[in-house]
C-alpha positions in Angstrom: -39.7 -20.4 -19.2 -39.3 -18.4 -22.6 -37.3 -14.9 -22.8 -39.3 -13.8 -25.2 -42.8 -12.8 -23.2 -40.0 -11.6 -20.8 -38.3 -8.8 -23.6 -42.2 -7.9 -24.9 -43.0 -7.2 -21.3 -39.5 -5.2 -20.7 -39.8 -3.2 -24.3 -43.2 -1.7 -23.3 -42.3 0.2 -20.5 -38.4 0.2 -21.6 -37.9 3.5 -19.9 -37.0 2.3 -16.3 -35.0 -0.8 -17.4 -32.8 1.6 -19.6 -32.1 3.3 -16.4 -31.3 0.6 -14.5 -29.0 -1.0 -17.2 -26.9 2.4 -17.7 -26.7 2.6 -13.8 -25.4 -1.0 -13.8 -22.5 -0.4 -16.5 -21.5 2.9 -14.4 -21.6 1.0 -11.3 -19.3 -2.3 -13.0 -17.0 0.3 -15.0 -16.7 2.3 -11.1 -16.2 -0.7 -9.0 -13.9 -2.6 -10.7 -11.4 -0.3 -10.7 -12.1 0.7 -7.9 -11.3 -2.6 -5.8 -8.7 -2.7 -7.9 -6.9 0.7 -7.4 -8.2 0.0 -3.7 -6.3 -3.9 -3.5 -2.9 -2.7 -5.2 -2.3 0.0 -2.5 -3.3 -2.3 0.2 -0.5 -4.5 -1.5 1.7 -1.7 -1.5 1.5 -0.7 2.4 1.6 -4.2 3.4 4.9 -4.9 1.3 7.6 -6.4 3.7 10.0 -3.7 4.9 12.3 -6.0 6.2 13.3 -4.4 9.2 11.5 -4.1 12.4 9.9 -1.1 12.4 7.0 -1.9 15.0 9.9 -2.0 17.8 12.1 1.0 16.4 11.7 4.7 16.9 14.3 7.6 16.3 14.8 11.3 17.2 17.1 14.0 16.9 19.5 15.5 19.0 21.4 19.1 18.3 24.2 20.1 20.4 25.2 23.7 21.5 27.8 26.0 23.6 31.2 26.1 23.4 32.1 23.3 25.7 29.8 21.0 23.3 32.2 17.7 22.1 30.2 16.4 19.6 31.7 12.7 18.9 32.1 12.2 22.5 28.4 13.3 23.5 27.5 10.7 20.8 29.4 8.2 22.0 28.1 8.7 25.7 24.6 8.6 24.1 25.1 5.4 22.7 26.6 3.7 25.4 23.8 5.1 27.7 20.7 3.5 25.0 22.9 0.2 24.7 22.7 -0.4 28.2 19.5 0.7 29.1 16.3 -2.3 29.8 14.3 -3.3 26.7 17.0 -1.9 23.9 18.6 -4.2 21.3 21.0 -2.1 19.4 21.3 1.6 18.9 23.0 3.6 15.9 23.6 7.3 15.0 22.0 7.8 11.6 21.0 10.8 9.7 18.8 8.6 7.7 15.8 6.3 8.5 14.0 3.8 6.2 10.1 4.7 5.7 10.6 8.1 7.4 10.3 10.1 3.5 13.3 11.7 4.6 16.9 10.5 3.7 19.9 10.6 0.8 20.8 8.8 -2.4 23.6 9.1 -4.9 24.3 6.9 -8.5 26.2 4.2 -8.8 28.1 2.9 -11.4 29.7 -0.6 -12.0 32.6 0.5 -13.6 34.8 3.9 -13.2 33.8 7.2 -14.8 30.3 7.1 -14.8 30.7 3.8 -17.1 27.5 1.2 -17.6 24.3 1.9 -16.2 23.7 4.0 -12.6 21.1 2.8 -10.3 20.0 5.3 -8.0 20.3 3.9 -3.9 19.3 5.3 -0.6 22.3 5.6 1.9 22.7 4.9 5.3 25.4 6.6 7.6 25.8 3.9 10.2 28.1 2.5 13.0 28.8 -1.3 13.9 25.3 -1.6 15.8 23.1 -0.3 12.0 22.4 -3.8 10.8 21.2 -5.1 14.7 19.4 -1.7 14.8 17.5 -2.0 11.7 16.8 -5.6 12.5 17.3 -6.9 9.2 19.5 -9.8 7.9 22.5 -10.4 5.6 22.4 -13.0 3.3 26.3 -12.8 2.3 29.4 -11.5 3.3 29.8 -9.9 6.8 29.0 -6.3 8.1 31.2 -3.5 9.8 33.6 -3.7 12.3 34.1 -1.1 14.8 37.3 -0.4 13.8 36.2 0.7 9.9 33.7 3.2 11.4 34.6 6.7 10.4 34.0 9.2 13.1 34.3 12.7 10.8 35.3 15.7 11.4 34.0 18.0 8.9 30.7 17.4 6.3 32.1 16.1 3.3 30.4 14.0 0.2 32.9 11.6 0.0 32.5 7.8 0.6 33.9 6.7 4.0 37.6 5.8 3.9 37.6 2.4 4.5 36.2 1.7 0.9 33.7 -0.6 2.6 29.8 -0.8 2.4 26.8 -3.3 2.9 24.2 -3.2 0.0 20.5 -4.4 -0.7 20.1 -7.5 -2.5 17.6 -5.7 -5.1 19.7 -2.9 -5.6 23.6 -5.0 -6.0 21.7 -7.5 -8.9 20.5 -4.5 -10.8 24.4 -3.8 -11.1 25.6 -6.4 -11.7 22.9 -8.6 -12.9 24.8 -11.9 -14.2 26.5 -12.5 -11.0 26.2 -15.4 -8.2 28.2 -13.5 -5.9 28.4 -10.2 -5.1 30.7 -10.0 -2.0 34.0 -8.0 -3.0 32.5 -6.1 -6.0 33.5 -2.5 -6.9 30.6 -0.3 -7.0 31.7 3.8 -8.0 29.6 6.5 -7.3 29.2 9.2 -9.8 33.1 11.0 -8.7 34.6 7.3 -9.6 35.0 7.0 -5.8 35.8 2.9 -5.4 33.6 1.4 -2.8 33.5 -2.5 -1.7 30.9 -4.6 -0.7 31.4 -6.7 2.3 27.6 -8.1 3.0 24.3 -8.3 1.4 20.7 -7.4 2.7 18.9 -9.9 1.5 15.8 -7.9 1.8 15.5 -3.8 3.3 13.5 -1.0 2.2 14.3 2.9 1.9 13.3 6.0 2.8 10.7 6.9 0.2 7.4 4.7 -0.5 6.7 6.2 -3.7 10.1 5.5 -4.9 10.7 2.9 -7.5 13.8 2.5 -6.3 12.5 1.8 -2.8 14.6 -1.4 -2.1 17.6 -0.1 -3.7 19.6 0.8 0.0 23.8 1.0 0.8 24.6 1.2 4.2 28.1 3.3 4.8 30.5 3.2 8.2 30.3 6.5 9.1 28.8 9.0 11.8 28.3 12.4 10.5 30.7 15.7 11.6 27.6 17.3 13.9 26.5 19.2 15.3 22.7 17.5 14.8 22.7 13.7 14.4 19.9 11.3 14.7 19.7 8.1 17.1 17.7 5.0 15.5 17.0 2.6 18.5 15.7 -0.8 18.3 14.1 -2.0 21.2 12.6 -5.7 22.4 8.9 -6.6 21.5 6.2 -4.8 23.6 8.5 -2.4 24.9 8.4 0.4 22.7 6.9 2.8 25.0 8.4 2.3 27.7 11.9 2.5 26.6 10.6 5.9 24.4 9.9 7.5 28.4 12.9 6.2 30.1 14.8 7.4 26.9 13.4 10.6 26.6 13.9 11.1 30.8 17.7 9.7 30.9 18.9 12.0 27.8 17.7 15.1 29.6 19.6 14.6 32.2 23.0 13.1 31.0 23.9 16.4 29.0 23.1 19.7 29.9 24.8 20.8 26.8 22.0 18.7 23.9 18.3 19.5 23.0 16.7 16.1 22.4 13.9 16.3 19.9 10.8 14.7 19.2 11.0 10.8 20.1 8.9 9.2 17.1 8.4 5.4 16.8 9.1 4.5 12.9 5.6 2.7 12.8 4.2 6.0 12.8 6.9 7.4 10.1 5.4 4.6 8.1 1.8 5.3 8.6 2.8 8.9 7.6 4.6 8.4 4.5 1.3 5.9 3.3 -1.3 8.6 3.7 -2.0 8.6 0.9 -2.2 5.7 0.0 -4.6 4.9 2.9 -6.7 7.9 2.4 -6.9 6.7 -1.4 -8.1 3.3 0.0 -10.7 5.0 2.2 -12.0 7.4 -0.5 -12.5 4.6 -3.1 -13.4 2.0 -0.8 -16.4 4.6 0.4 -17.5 5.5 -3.2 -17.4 1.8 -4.0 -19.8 1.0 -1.2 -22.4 3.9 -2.1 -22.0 3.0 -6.0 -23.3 -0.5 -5.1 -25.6 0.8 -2.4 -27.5 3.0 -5.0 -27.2 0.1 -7.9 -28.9 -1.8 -5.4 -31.6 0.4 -4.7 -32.0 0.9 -8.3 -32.8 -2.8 -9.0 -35.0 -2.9 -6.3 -37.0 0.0 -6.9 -37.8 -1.3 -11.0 -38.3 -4.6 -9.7 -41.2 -3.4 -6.7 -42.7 -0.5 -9.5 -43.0 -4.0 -11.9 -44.3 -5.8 -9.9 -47.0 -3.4 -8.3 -48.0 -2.4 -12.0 -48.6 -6.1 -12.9 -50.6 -7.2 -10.1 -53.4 -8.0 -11.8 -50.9 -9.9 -15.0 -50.3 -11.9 -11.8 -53.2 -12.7 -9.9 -54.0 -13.8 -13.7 -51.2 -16.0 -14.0 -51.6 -17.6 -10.8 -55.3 -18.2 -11.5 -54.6 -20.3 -14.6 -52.1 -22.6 -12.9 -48.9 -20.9 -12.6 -47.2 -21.5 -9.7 -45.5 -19.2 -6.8 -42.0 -20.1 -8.0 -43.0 -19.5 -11.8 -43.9 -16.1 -10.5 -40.9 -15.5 -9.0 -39.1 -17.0 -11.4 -40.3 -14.6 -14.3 -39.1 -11.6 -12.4 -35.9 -12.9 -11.7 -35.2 -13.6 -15.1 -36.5 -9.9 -16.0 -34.0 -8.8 -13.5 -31.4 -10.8 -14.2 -31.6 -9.8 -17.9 -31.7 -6.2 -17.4 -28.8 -6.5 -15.3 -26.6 -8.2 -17.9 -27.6 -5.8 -20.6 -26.0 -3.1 -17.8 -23.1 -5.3 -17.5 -22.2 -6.0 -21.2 -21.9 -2.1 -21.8 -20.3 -2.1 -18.0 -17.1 -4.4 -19.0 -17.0 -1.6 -21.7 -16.8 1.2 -19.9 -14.6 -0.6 -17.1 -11.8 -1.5 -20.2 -12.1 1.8 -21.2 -11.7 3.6 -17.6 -8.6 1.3 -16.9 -7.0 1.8 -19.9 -7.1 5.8 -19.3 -5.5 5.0 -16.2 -3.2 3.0 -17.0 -1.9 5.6 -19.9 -2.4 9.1 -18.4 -1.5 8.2 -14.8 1.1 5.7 -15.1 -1.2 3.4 -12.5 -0.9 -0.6 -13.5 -3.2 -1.9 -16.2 -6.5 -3.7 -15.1 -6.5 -7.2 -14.4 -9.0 -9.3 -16.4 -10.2 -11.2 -13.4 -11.5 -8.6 -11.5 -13.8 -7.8 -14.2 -15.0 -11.2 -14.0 -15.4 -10.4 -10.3 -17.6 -7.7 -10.8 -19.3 -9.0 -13.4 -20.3 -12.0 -11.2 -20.7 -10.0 -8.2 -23.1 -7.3 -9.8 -24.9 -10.6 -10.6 -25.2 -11.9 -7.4 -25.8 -8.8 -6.0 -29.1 -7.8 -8.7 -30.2 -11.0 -8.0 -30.6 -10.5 -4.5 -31.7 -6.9 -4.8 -34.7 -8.1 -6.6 -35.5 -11.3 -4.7 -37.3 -9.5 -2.2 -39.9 -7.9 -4.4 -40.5 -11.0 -6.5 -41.2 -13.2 -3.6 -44.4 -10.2 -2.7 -45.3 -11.3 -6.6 -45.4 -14.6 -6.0 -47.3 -14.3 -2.7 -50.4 -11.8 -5.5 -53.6 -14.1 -4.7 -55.8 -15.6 -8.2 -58.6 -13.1 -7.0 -56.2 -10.4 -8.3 -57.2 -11.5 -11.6 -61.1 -10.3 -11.0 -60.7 -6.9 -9.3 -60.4 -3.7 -11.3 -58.8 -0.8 -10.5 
């Protein structure tokens, strides 16, 4: 079949197919980056965390009165959640991964704020942090009981053992040209010496939306008090169970401490995504009506078409042409249309992600999803317009005699 018939037809009555084209590159520039705004924070809430933070939750406890021993009510605490049914490990911690709430400091590979700092996320932790976090080291060796600073008073120093357990990611952005990294000096930015004894091979930190997310140090310390936080790791499946009997047990073991909120760090997670998921529920939404209007769009100048040509048709069909020339004709119409919309579409859509890219620091568009649209929004006009071409194809020859 020739195009050109096709474009004289299309040119006479150009009004609607104009429409329908502009509405096509609006809806190709829209989606596009739109699925692809929408996949790159699905990718970014489904990143490994690695710890197990499905079967972990945490809460704070705050001590009072005069008779109130800290150290030792956090000691009894611990040895109480070590022992109880269902718990792996325990730790006191100020400082949880994923929970948007947590410290950092810089560190230096050399003395005196010398080379390059790399901002980290600490952990105050006791022997049971690494089993309690439920990652896994990948070199060197973690705490012993024994290097655990219980302290007395807040202070910013680094504990006095000199030792601490570091993030892969974080430990080869120091010191970048090394194989090994157990028994390096790290400083932080008072020229305070600290050692590494282990590696993480993989751990994230506190904040989400850092860039420094995977940068983590855990330190052998509990904090001075009065308020400390527990981080407890329990076995699969028993989550809730453990949070009741937990909650129940602490109430009554120390007259003396308000236990807070018991919150499992799945849910600290889902909190500090929001965002994100809201963004991927927004865009995923306007995506879906976009395309749900394009659709009706295509449809509607394909029916009007074909109910204004009835009599083009019944003539067709009455001088031989066949039910699939018929439909073929406006399937070609449409598809043409359509790709006039997606020529100006890609456009627009290089346009759109390039404005992103530069005024909101978001990554630059990938090439391939516009090739997905562009396909797609072919598939998609194709099938928008199938339905009123096969009611063309189905005009009788008599057509051809009837006036209106």
């Amino acid at each position: 079949m020739e195009i050109r018939p096709i474009l004289s037809a299309l040119t006479r009555n150009s009004s609607g197919a104009v429409l329908v084209a502009v509405q096509i590159a609006i809806t190709l520039a829209i989606v596009v980056n739109a699925v692809f705004l929408v996949t790159k924070r699905i990718e970014t809430v489904s990143r490994p965390t690695g710890i197990d933070e499905y079967n972990m939750f945490a809460f704070w406890t705050n001590g009072f009165g005069k008779d109130f021993n800290f150290h030792a009510s956090v000691r009894d605490d611990m040895n109480l959640l070590r022992h109880m049914p269902g718990v792996i490990a325990a730790t006191p911690t100020p400082q949880v991964p994923l929970s948007g709430s947590g410290s950092s400091n810089c560190v230096y590979p050399q003395p005196n704020e010398k080379g390059t700092c790399q901002p980290v996320a600490y952990y105050e932790m006791d022997e049971y942090g690494l089993e309690a976090l439920g990652a896994t080291l990948i070199e060197g060796k973690y705490f012993e009981p024994e290097t655990i600073e219980w302290r007395q008073k807040i202070a910013q120093e680094p504990p006095k053992s000199g030792q601490v357990v570091v993030s892969k990611a974080f430990i080869e952005k120091l010191f970048p040209d090394a194989k090994s990294f157990v028994g390096k000096i790290i400083y932080d930015n008072q020229s305070h010496p600290e050692r590494v004894i282990g590696v993480i091979g993989h751990i994230q930190g506190s904040w989400v939306g850092w860039d420094k997310l995977e940068h983590v140090m855990l330190q052998p310390m509990v904090s001075a008090g009065p308020s400390i936080q527990y981080l407890v790791r329990t076995k699969p499946g028993e989550i809730d169970r453990v949070m009741a009997d937990t909650e129940a047990a602490l109430k009554k073991s120390n007259k003396y401490r308000v236990v807070g909120k018991l919150t499992k760090v799945s849910v600290m997670k889902e909190r500090s995504y929001s965002g994100d998921t809201m963004m991927v529920v927004i865009l995923g939404s306007v995506t879906a009506l976009v395309v749900v209007f394009s659709c009706l769009g295509i449809f509607g100048l394909a029916t009007f078409n074909v109910n204004t040509r009835t009599r083009q048709i019944g003539t067709r069909r009455a001088v031989g042409a066949r039910k699939l020339d018929i439909m073929r004709y406006f399937l070609i119409e449409n598809w043409l249309v359509t790709s006039a919309g997606v020529v100006v579409g890609c456009v627009l859509a290089l346009i759109a992600g390039h404005y992103l890219a530069t005024h909101y620091g978001l990554a630059r568009l990938e090439l391939y999803y516009l090739v997905g649209g562009v396909l797609g929004l072919w598939i998609v006009g194709q099938l928008a317009a199938w339905h009123p071409s096969w009611r063309a194809a189905k005009v009788s020859p008599a057509m051809a005699t009837r006036t209106v």
